[in-house]
C-alpha positions, 0 to 999 in steps of 0.5 A, a space after each residue: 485418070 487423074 481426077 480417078 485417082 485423085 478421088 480414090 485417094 481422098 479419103 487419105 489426102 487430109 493425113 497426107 497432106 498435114 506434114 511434109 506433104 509433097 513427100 506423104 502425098 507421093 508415098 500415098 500416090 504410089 499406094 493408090 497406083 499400086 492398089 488400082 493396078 492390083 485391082 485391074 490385074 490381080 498381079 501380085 507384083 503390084 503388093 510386093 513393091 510396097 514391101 520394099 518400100 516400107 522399113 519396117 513391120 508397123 509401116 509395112 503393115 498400116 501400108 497393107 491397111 490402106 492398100 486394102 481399103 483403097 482396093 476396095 474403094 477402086 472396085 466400088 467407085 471404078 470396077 468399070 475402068 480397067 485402065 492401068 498406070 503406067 507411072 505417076 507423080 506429083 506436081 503442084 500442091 497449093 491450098 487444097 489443089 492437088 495436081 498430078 500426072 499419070 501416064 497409062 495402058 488399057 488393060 489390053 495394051 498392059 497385058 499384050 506388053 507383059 506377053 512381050 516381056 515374058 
């Protein structure tokens, strides 16, 4: 699941990685996780989340630009993978290795889950 993630992500690690990038690539990651979990389940709590993220209407709207690129991207590169995640981070950054963890549900595990809490 990583290396899926990882190679969603692409397109955008260049720019995450140029300044402060511990921070840009966690930011991005959490951008990717919640595009890929939109895609799998079509819940919109998945696009609200970054609105609280974002601190103002230009982020917010260039965090929709890449939310919307990136669910398309999943759709086209990963339609058959309907895993969801769960939680996940980064680890190590050195040269051009990334590392990150990422814990996840298939979608029948999530959607039994979520008729438990609601």
């Amino acid at each position: 699941m990583s290396d899926n993630l990882l190679r969603l992500m692409k397109p955008f690690i260049q720019v995450a990685t140029d300044q402060n990038s511990e921070k840009r690539l966690s930011v991005l990651l959490t951008i990717a996780s919640s595009a890929w979990n939109y895609a799998v389940t079509n819940n919109e709590e998945y696009r609200d989340v970054l609105l609280k993220i974002t601190p103002n209407q230009e982020s917010h709207l260039e965090v929709m630009r890449v939310l919307e690129q990136l669910i398309v991207r999943k759709n086209r590169l990963f339609a058959e993978d309907e895993r969801v995640i769960l939680n996940c981070s980064v680890g190590k950054i050195k040269r051009k290795r990334i590392d990150i963890t990422v814990s996840f549900l298939t979608k029948d595990e999530y959607l039994q889950r979520n008729e438990t809490y609601h």
